[in-house]
N, C-alpha and C positions, 0 to 999 in steps of 0.2 A: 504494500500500500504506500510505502514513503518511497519508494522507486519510484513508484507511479505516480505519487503531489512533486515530487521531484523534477520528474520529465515533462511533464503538463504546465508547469509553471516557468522551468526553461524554453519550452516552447514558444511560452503565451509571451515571455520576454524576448525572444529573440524574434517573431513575429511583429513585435512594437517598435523595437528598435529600426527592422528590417523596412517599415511602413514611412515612418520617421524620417528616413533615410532617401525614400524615394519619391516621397511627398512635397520633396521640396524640389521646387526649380528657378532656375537662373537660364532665362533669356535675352537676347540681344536683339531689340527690332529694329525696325527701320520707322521714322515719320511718313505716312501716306504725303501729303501735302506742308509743305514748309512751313513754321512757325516764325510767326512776326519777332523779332528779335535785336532788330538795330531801332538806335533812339534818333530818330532824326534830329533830335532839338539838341541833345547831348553829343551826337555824329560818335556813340559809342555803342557796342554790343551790350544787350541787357539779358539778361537773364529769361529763360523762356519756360511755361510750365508744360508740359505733357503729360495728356491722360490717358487711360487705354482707348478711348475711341479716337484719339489723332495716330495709335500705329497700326501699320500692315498687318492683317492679318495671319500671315505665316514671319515665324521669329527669322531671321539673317541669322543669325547664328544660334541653335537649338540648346539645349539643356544637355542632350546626349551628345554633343560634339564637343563641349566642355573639358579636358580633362584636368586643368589645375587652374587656379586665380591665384597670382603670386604676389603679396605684397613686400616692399622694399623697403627699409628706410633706414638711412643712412647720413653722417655728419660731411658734408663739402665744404672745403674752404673757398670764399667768396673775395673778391678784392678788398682791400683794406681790412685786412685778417679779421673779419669777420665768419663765422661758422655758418653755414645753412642747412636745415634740414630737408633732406630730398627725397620722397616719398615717389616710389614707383609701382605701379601696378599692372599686371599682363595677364590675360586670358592665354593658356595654351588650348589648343584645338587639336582636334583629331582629324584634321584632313586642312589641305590648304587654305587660306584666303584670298589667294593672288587675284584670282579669278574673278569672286566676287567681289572681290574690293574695284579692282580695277573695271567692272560692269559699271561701277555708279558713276564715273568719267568725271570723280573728282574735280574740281577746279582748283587751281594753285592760289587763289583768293577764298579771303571769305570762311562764313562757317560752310562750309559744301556741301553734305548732308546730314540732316538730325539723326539722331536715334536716342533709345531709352532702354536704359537695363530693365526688366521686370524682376521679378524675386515672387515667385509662390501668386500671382496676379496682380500684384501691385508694385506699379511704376517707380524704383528705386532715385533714379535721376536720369536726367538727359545730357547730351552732349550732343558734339559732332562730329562726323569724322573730316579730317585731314589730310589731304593729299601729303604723303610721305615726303615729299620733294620739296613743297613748300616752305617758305622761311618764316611765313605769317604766321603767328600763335593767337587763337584766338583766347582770349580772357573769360573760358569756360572749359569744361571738361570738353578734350578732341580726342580723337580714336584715330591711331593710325597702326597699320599692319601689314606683315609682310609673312609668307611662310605660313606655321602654323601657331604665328604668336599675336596676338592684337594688345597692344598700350595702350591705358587709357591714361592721358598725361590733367596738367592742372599745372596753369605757370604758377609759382608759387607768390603769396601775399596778394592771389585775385579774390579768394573768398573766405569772410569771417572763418568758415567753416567748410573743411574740403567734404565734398558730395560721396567721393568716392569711398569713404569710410564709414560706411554705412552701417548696422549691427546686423540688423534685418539679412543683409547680402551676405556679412562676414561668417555668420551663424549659419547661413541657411548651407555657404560652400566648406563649413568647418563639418558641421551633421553628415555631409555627403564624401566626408574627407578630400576634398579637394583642395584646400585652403592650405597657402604654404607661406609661411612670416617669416622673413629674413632682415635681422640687423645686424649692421657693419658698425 
């Protein structure tokens, strides 16, 4: 009988955890239509909201193509011996981006195209991506990627509060062991 409350209750825990586990997801959409985002009056990029009904239907990069989100962060010295901390973030994928990325014909200006991380249905933050070649840094989170690795960068001292540190995201790709923290 106590083999059997035993086995029954490893079960029923290892089924919870195993549910836990795959219940969460982390996708990458794209914006259907472009979101109003420059100030005319200020001639500066403002901060834009996204909700699920402004993305595509199908994610640009899935939850099962996922395999790691790597956080980075690290002390650089900056001119006039000052320290900076520099915080880097990277999706690895299971299969290229080239292809995709370079389908959305990028512009070398500008934010070029929106997207929104989602996390378990709701819209974690938006960004844009960035044509890799580019020298413009837009003053919000940009997405740029080569291979099977996509950055998501943030110049640093654009926002009170960087986006991409999100709990919700960190939690959801730590549960699914994907989640890799690296300090230098």
């Amino acid at each position: 009988m106590k083999v059997t409350f035993t086995l029954l209750i490893g079960l029923t825990c290892n089924t919870i955890l195993a549910q836990s586990k795959f219940n969460c997801r982390v996708d990458l959409y794209l914006v259907k239509e472009y979101i109003q985002c420059w100030d005319s009056t200020t001639k500066k990029i403002m901060h834009f909201i996204v909700t699920l009904d402004d993305l595509q239907d199908t994610a640009f990069i899935k939850d099962e193509e996922i395999i790691s989100y790597t956080f980075k962060k690290f002390r650089q010295k900056e001119r006039r011996s000052k320290k900076m901390i520099v915080k880097l973030h990277s999706f690895k994928t299971s299969s290229s981006l080239d292809e995709r990325i370079d389908s959305l014909k990028l512009s070398l200006f500008g934010c070029a195209r929106q997207f929104a991380i989602v996390c378990d249905g709701e819209v974690v933050y938006g960004g844009c991506f960035n044509n890799h070649l580019s020298s413009w840094v837009p003053p919000t989170v940009f997405a740029t990627g080569r291979g099977k690795e996509l950055s998501l960068n943030l110049w640093p001292g654009v926002a009170p509060k960087d986006p991409r540190e999100n709990e919700k995201l960190f939690d959801c790709l730590k549960k699914s062991g994907r989640f890799i923290l690296t300090n230098k």
